[in-house]
OpenMM code with the backbone's topology and positions (N, CA, C; nanometers):
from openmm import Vec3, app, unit

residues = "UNK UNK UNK UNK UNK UNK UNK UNK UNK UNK UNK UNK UNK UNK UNK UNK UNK UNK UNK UNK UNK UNK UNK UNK UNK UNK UNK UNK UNK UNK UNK UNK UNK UNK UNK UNK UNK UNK UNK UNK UNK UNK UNK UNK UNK UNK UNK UNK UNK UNK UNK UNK UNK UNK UNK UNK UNK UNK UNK UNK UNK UNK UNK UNK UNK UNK UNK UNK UNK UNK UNK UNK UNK UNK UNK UNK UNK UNK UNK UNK UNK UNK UNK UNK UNK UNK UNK UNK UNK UNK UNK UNK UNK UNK UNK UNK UNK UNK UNK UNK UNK UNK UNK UNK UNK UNK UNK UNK UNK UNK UNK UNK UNK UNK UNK UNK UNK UNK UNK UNK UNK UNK UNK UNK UNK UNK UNK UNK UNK UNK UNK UNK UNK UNK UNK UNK UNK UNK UNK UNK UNK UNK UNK UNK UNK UNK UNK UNK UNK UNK UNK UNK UNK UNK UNK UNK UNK UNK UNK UNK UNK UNK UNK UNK UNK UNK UNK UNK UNK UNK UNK UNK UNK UNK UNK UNK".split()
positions = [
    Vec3(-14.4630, 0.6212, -4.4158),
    Vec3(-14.5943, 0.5788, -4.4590),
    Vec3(-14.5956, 0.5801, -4.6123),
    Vec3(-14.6319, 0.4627, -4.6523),
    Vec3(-14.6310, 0.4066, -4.8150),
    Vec3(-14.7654, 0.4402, -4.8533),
    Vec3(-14.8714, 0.3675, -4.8339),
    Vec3(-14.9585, 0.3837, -4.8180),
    Vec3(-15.1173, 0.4853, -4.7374),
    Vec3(-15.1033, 0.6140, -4.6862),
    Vec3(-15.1579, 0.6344, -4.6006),
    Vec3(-15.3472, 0.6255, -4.6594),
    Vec3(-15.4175, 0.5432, -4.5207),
    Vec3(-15.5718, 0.5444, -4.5260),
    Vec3(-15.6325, 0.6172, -4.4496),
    Vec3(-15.7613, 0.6832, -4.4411),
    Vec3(-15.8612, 0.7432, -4.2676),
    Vec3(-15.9434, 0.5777, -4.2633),
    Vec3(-15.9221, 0.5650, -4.1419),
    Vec3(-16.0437, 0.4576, -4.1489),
    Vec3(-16.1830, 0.5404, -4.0868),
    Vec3(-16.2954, 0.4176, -4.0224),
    Vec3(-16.3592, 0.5026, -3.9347),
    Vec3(-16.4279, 0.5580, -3.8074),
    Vec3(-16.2261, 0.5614, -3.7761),
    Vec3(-16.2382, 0.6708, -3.6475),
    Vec3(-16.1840, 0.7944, -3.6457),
    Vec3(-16.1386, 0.8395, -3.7962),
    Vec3(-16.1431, 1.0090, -3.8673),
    Vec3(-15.9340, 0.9825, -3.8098),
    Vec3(-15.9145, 0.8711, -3.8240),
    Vec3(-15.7545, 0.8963, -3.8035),
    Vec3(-15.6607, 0.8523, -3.8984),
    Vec3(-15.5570, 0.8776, -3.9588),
    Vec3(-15.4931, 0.7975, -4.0759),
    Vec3(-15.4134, 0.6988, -4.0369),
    Vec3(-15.4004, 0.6046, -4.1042),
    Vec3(-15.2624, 0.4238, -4.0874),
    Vec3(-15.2207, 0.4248, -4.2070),
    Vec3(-15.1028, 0.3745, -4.1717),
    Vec3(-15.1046, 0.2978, -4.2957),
    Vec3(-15.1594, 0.1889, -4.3184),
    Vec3(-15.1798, 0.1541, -4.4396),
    Vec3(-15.3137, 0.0590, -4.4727),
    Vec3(-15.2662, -0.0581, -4.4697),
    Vec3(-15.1749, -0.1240, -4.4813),
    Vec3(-15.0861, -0.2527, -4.3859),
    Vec3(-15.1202, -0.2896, -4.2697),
    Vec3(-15.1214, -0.1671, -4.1455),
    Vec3(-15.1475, -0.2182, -4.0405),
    Vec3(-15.2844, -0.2120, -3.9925),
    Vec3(-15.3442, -0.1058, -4.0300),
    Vec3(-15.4597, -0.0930, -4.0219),
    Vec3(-15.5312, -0.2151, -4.0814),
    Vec3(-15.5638, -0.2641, -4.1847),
    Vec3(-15.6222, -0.3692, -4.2269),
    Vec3(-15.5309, -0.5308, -4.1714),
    Vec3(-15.4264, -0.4848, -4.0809),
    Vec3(-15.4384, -0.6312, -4.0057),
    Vec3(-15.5067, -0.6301, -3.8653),
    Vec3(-15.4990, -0.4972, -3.8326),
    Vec3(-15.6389, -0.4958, -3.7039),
    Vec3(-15.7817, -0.5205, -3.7763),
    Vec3(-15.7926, -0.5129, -3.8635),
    Vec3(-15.9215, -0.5256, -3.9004),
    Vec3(-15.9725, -0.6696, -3.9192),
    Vec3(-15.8333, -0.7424, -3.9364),
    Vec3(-15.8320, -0.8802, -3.9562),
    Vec3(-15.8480, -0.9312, -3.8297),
    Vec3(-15.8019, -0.9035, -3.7236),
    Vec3(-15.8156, -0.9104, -3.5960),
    Vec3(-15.9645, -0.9952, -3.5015),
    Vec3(-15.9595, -1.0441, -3.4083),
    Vec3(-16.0869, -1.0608, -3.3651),
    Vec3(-16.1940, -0.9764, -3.3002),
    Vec3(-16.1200, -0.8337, -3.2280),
    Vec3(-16.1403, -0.7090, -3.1925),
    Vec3(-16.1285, -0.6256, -3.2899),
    Vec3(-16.1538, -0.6093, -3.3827),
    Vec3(-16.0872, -0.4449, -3.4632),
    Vec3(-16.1340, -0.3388, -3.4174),
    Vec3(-16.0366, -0.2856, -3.2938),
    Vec3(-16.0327, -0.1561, -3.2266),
    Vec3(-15.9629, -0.0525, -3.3064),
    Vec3(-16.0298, 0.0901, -3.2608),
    Vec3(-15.9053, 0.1596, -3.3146),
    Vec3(-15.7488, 0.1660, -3.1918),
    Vec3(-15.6090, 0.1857, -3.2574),
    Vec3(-15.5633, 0.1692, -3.1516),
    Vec3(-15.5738, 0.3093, -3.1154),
    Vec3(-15.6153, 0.4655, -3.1378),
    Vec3(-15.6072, 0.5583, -3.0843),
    Vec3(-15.7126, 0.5855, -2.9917),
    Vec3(-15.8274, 0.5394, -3.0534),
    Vec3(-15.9573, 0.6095, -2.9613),
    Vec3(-16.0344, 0.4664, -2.9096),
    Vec3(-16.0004, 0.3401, -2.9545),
    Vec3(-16.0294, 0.2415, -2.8826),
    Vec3(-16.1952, 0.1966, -2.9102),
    Vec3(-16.2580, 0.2868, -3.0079),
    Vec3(-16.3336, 0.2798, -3.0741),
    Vec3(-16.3726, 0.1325, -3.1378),
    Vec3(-16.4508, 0.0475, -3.1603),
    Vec3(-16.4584, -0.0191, -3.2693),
    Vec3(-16.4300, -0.0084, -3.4292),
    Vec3(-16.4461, -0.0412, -3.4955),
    Vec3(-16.3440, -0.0165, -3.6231),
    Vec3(-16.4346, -0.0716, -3.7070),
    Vec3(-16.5252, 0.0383, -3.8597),
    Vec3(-16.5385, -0.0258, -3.9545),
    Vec3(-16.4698, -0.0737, -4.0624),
    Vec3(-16.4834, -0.1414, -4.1611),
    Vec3(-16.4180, -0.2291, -4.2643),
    Vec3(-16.3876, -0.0840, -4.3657),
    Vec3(-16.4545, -0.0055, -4.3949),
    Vec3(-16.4261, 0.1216, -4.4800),
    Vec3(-16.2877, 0.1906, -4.4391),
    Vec3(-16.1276, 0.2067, -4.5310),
    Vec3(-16.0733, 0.2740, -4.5585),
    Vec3(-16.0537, 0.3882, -4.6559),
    Vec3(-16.0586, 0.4794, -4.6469),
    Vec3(-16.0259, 0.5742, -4.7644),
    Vec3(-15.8998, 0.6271, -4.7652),
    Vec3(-15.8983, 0.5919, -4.9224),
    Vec3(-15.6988, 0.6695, -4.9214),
    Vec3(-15.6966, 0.8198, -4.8492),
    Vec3(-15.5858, 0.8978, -4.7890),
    Vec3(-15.5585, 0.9833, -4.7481),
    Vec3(-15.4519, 1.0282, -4.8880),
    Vec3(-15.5235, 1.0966, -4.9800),
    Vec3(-15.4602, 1.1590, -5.1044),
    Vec3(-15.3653, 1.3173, -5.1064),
    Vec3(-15.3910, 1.3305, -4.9947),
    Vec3(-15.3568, 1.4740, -4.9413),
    Vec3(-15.1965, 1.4546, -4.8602),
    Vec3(-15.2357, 1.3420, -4.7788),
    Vec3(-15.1083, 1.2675, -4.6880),
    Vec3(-15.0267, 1.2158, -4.8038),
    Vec3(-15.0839, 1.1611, -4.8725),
    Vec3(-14.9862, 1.0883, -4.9456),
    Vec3(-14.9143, 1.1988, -5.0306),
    Vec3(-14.9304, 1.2931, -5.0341),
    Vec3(-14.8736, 1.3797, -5.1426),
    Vec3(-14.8081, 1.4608, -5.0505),
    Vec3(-14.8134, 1.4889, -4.9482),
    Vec3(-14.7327, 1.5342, -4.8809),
    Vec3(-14.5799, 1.4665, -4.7981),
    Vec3(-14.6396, 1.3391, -4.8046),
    Vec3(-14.5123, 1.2386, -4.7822),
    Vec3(-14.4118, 1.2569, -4.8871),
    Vec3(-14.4871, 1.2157, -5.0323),
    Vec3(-14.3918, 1.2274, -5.1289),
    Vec3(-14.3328, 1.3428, -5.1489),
    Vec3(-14.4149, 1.4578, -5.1260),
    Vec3(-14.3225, 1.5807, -5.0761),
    Vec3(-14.2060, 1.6343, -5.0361),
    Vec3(-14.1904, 1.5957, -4.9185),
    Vec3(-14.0974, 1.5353, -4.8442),
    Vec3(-14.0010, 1.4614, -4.8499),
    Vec3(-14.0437, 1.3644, -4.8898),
    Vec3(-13.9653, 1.2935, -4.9357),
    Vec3(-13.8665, 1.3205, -5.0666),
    Vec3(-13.9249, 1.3705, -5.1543),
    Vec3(-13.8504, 1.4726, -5.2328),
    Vec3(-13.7562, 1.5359, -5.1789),
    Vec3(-13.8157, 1.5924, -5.1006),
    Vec3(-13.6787, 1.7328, -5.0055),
    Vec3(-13.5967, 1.6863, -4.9551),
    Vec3(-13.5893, 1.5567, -4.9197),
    Vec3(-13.5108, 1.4902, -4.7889),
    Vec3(-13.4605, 1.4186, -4.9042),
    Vec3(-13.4892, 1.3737, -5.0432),
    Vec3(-13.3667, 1.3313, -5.1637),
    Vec3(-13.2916, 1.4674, -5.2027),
    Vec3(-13.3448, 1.5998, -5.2502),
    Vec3(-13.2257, 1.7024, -5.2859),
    Vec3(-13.1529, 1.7360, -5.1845),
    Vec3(-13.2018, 1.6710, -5.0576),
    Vec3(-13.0745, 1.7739, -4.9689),
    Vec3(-13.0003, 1.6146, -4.9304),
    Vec3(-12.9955, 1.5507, -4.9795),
    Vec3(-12.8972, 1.4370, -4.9563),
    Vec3(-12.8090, 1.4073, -5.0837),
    Vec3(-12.8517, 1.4989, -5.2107),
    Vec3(-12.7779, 1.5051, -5.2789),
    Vec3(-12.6999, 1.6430, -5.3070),
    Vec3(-12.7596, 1.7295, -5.2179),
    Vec3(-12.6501, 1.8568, -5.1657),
    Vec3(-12.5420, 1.8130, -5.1041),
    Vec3(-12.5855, 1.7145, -4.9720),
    Vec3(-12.4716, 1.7127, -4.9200),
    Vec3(-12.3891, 1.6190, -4.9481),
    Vec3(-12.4106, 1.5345, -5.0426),
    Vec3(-12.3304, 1.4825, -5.0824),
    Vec3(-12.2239, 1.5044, -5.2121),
    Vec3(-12.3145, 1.6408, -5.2614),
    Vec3(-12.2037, 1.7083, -5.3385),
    Vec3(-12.1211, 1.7960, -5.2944),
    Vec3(-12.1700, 1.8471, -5.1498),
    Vec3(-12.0582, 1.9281, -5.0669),
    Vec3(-11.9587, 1.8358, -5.0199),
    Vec3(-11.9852, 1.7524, -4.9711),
    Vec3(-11.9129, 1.6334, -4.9082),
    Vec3(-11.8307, 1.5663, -5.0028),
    Vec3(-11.8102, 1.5291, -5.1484),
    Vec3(-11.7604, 1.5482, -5.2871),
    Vec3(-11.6541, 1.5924, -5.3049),
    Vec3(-11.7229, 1.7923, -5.2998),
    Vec3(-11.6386, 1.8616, -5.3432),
    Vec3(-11.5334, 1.9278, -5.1893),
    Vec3(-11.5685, 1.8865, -5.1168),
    Vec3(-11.5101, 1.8924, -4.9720),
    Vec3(-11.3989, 1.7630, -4.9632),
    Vec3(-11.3914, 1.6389, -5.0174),
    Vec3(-11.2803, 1.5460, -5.0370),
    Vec3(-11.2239, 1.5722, -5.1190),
    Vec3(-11.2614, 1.6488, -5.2405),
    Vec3(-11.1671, 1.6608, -5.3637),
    Vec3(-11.1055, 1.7879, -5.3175),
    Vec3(-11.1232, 1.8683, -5.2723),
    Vec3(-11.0555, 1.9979, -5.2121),
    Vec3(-10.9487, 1.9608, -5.1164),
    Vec3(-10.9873, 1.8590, -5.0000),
    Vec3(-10.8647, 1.8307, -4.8874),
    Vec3(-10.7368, 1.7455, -4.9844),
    Vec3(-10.7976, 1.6422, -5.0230),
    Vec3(-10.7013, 1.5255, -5.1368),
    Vec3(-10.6105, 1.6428, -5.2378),
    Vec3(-10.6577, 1.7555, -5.2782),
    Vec3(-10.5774, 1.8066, -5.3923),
    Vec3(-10.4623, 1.9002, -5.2802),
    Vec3(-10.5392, 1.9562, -5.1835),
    Vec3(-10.4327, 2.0480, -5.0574),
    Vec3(-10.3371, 1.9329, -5.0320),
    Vec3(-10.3386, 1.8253, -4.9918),
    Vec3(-10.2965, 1.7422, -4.9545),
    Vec3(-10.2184, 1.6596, -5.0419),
    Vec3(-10.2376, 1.7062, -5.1476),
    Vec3(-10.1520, 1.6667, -5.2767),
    Vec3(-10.0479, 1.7842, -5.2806),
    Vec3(-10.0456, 1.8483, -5.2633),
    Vec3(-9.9900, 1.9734, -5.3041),
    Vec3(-9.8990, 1.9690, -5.1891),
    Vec3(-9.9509, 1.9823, -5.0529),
    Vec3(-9.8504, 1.9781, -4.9619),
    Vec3(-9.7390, 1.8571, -4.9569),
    Vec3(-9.7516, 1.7314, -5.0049),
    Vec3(-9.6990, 1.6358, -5.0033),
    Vec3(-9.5792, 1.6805, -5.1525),
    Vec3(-9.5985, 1.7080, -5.2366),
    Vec3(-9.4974, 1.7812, -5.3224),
    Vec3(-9.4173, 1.8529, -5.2475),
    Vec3(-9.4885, 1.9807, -5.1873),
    Vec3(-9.3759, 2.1164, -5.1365),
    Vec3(-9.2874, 2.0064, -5.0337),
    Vec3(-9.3376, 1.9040, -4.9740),
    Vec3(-9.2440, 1.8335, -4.8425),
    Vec3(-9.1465, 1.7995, -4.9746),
    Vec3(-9.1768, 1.6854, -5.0484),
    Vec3(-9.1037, 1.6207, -5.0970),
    Vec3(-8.9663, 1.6849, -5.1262),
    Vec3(-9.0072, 1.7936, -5.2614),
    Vec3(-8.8913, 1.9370, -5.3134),
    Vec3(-8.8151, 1.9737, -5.1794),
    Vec3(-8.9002, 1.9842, -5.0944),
    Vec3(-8.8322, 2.0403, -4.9489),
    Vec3(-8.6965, 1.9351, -4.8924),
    Vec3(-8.7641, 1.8355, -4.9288),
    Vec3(-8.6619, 1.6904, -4.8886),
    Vec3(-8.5482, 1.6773, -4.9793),
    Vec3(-8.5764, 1.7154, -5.1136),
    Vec3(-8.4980, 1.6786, -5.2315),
    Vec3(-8.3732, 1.7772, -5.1862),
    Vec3(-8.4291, 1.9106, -5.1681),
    Vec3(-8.3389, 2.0329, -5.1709),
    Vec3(-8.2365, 1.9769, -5.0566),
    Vec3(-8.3348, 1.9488, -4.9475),
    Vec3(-8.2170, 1.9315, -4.8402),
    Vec3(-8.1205, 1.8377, -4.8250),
    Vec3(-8.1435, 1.7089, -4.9359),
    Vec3(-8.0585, 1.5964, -4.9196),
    Vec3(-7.9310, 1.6854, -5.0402),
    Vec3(-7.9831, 1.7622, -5.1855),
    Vec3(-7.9183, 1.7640, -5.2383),
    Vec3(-7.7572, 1.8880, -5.1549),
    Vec3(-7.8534, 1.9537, -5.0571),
    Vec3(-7.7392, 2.1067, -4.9589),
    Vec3(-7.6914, 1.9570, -4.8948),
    Vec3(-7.7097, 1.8923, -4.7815),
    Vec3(-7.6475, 1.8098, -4.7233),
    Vec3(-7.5362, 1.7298, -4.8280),
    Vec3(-7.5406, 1.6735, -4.9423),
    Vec3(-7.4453, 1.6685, -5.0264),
    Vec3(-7.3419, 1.7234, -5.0810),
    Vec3(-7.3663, 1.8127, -5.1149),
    Vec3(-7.3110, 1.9402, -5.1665),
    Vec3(-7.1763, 2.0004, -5.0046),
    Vec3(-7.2809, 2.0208, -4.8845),
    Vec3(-7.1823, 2.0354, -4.7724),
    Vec3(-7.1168, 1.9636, -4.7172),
    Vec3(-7.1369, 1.7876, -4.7424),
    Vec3(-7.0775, 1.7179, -4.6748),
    Vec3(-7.1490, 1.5837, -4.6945),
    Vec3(-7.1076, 1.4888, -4.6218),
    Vec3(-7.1539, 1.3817, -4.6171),
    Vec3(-7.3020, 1.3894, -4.5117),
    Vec3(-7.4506, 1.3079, -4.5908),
    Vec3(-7.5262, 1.2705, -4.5063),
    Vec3(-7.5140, 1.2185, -4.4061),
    Vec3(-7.5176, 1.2938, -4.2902),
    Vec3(-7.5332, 1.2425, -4.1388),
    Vec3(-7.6244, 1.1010, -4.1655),
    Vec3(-7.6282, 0.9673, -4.0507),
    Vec3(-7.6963, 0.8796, -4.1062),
    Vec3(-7.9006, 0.8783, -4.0804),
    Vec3(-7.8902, 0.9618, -3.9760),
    Vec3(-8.0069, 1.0005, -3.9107),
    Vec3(-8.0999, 1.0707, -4.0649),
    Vec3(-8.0315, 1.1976, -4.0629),
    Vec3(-8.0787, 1.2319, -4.2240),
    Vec3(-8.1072, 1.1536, -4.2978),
    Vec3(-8.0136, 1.1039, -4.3555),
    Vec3(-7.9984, 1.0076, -4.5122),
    Vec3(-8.0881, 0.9026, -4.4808),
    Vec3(-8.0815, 0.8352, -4.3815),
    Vec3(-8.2429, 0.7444, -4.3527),
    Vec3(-8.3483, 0.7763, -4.3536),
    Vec3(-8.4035, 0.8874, -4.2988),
    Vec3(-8.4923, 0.9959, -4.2925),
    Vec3(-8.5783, 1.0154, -4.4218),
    Vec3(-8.4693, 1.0748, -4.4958),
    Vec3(-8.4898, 1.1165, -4.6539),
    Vec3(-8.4802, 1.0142, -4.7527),
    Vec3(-8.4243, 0.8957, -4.7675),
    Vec3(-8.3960, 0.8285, -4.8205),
    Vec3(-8.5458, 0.7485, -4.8068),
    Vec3(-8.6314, 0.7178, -4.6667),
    Vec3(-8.7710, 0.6722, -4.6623),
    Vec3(-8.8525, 0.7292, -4.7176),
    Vec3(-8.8861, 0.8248, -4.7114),
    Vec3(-8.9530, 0.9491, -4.7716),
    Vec3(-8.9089, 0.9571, -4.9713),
    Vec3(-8.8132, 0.9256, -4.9508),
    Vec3(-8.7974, 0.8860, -5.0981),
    Vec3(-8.8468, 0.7844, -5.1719),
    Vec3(-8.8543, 0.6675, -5.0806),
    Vec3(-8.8215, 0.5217, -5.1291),
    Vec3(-8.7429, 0.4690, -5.1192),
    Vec3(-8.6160, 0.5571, -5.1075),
    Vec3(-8.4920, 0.4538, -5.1126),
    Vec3(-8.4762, 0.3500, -4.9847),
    Vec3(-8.3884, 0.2263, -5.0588),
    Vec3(-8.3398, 0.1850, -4.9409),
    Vec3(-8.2670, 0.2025, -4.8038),
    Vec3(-8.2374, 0.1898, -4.6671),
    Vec3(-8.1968, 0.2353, -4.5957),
    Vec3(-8.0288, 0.1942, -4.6255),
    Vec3(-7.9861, 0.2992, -4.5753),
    Vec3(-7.8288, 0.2927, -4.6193),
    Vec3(-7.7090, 0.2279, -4.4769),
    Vec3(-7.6403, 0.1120, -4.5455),
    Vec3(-7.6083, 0.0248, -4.4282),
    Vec3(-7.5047, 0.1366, -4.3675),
    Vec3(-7.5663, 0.0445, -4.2452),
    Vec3(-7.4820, 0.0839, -4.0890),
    Vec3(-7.3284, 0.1278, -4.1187),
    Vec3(-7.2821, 0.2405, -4.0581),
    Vec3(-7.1774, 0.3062, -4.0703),
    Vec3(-7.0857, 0.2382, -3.9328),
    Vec3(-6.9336, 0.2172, -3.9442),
    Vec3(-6.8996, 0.1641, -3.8465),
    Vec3(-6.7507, 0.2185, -3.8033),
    Vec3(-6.7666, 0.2556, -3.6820),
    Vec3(-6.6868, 0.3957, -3.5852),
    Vec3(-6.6853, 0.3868, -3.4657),
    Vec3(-6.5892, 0.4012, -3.4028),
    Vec3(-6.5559, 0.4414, -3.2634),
    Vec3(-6.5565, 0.5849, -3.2278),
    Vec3(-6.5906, 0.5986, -3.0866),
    Vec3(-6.5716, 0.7507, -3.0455),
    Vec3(-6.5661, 0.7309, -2.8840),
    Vec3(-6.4282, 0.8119, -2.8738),
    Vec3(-6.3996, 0.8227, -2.7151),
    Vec3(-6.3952, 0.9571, -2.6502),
    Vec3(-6.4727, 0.9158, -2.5670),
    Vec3(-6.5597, 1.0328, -2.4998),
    Vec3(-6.5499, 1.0066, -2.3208),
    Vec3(-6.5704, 1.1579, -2.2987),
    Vec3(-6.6077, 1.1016, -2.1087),
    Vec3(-6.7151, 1.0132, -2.0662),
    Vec3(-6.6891, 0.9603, -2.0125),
    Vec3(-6.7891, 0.8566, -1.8664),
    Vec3(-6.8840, 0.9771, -1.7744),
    Vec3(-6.8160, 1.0737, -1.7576),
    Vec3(-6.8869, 1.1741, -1.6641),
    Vec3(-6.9290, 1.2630, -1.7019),
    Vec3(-7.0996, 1.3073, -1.6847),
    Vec3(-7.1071, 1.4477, -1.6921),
    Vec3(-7.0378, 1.5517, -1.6945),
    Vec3(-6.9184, 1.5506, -1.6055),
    Vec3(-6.7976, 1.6507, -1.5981),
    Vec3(-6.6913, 1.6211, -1.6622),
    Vec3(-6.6630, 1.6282, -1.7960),
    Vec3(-6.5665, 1.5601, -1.7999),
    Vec3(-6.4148, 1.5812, -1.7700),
    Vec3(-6.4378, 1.7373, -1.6779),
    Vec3(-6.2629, 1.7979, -1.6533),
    Vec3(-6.3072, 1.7254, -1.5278),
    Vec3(-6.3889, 1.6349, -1.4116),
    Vec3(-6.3471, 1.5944, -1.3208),
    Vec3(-6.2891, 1.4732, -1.3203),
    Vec3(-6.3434, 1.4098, -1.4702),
    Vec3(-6.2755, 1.2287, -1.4488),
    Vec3(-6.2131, 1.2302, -1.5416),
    Vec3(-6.1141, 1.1216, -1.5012),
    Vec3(-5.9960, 1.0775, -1.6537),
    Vec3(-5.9976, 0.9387, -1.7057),
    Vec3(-6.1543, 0.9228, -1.6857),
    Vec3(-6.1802, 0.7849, -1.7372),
    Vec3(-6.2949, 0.7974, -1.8551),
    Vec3(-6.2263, 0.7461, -1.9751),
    Vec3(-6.3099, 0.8032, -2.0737),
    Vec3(-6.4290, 0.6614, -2.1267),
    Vec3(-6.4882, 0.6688, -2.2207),
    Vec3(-6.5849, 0.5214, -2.2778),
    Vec3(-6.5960, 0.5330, -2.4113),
    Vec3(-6.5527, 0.4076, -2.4666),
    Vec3(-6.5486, 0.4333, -2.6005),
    Vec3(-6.6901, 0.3291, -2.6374),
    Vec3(-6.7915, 0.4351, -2.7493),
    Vec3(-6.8559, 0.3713, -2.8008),
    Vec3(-6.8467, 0.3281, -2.9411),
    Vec3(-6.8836, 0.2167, -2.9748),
    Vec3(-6.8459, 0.1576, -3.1235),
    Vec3(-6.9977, 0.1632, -3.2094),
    Vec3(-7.0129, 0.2072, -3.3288),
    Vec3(-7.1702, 0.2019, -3.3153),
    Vec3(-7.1064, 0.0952, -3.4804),
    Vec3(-7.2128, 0.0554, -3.4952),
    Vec3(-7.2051, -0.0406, -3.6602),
    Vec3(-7.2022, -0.2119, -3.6165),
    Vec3(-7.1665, -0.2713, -3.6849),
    Vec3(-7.1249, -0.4120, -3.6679),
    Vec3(-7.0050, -0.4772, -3.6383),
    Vec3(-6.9506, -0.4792, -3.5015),
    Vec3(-6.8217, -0.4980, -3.4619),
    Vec3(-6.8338, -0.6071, -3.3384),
    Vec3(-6.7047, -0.6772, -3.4238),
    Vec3(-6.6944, -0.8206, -3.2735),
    Vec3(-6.6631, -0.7651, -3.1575),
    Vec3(-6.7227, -0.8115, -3.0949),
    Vec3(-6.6625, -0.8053, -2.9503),
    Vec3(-6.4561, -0.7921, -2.9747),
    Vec3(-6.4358, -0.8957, -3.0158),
    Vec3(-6.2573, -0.8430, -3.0707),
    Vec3(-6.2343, -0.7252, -3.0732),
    Vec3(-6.3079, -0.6940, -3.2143),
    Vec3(-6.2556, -0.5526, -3.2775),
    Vec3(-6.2605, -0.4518, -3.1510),
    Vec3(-6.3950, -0.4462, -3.1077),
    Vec3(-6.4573, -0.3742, -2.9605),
    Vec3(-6.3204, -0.3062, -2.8870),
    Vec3(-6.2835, -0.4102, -2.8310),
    Vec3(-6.1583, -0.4447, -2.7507),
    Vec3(-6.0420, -0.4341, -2.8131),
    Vec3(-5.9918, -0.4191, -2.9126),
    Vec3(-5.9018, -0.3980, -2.9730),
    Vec3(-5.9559, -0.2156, -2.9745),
    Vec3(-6.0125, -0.1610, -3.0474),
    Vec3(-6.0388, -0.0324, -2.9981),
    Vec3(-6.0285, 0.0589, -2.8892),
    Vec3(-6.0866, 0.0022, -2.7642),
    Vec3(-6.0732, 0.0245, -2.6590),
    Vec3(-5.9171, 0.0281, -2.5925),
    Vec3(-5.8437, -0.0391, -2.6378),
    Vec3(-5.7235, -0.0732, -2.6018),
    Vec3(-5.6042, 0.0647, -2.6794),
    Vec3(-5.6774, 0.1058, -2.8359),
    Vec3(-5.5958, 0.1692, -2.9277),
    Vec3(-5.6341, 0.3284, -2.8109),
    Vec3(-5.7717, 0.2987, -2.7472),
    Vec3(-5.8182, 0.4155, -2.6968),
    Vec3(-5.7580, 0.4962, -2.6035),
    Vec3(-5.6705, 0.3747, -2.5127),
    Vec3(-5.5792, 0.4069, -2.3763),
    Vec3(-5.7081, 0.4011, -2.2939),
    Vec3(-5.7986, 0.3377, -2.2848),
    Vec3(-5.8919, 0.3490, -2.1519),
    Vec3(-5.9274, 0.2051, -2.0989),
    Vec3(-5.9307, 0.2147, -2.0052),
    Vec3(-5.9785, 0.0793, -1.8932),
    Vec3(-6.1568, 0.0382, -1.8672),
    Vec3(-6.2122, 0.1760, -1.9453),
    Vec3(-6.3894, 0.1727, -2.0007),
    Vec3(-6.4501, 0.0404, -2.0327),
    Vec3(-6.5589, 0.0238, -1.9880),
    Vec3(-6.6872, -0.0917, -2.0726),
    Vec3(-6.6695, -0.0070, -2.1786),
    Vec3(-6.6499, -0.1249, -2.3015),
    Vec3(-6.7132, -0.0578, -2.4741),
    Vec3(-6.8505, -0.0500, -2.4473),
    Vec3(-6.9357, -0.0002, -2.4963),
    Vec3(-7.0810, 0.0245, -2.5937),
    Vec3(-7.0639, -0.0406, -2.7325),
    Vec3(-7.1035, -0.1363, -2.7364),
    Vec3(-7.1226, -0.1473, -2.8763),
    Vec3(-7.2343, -0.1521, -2.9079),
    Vec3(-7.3013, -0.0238, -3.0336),
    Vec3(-7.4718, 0.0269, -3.0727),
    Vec3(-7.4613, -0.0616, -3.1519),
    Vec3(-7.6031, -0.1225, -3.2283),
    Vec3(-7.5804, -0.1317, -3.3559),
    Vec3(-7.7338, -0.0461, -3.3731),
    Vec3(-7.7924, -0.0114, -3.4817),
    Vec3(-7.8811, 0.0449, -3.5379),
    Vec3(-7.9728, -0.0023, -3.4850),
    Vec3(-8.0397, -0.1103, -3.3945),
    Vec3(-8.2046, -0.1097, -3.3331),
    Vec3(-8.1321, -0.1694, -3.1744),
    Vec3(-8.0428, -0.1789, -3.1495),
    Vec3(-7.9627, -0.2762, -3.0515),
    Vec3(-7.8847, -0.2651, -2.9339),
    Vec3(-7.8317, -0.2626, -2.8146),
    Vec3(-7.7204, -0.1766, -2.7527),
    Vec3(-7.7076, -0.3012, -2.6622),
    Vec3(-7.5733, -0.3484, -2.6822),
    Vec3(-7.5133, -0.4662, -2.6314),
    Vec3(-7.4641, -0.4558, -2.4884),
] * unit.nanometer
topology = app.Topology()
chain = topology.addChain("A")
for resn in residues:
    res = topology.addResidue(resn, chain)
    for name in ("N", "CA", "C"):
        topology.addAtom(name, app.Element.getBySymbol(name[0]), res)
């Protein structure tokens, strides 16, 4: 209520709607159903209590929006902070994985995203291994090739392998 009036049936409107019932061909009241004179009087008491209010309902929307503020700038800076300790955490471990040996490729992709870096091309290897869960029951082994290898090479491997196996040939998103 912008405006609040009493008209006279001792009730307050706002004076918008109230004076379009009045415009009306009936001007009833709509509470008591009363007829309706043309006399409004401001409600000076209402109105100051709206603005009241209304006041209160602006400082506490600018409370919470300074909690709400200082509640994003608090998570964003934790969240800054934790994203460092990962990083150092990442740095350390690529620099021990160096230091001990060559980056496994799982790692070095891993860390290398997390870095920025580019992904580091496909490594390319054979490995002959059992066919069976058991492998002291079978003597038939499978050689897998992981990287970018012809079908040739495949088979030429397989052959250096001594086994009569299907190759596997992986490649990095792929399994032939």
């Amino acid at each position: 209520m912008k405006d609040p009036v009493v008209a006279s049936d001792g009730h307050s409107y706002e004076r918008s709607a109230i004076e379009e019932i009045l415009r009306g061909p009936h001007p009833l009241s709509p509470l008591t159903r009363e007829t309706l004179g043309t006399a409004l009087v401001p409600n000076l008491n209402l109105r100051r209590r709206i603005e009241e209010h209304e006041a209160e309902l602006d400082r506490m929307a600018e409370q919470m929006a300074s909690r709400m503020a200082s509640a994003v700038a608090e998570a964003e800076s934790a969240s800054q902070a934790e994203i460092e300790v990962l990083r150092q955490q990442l740095a350390d471990a690529k620099k021990r994985a160096r230091t001990e040996g060559e980056d496994p490729p799982v790692m070095g992709a891993v860390m290398g995203a997390v870095m920025g870096e580019d992904p580091p091309a496909p490594k390319r290897g054979c490995a002959v291994g059992a066919s069976s869960p058991q492998p002291e029951q079978s003597d038939q082994n499978e050689v897998e090739c992981l990287g970018e290898w012809t079908r040739e090479e495949a088979e030429a491997a397989r052959h250096k392998a001594g086994t009569q196996q299907a190759i596997n040939l992986v490649d990095d998103n792929e399994a032939l």
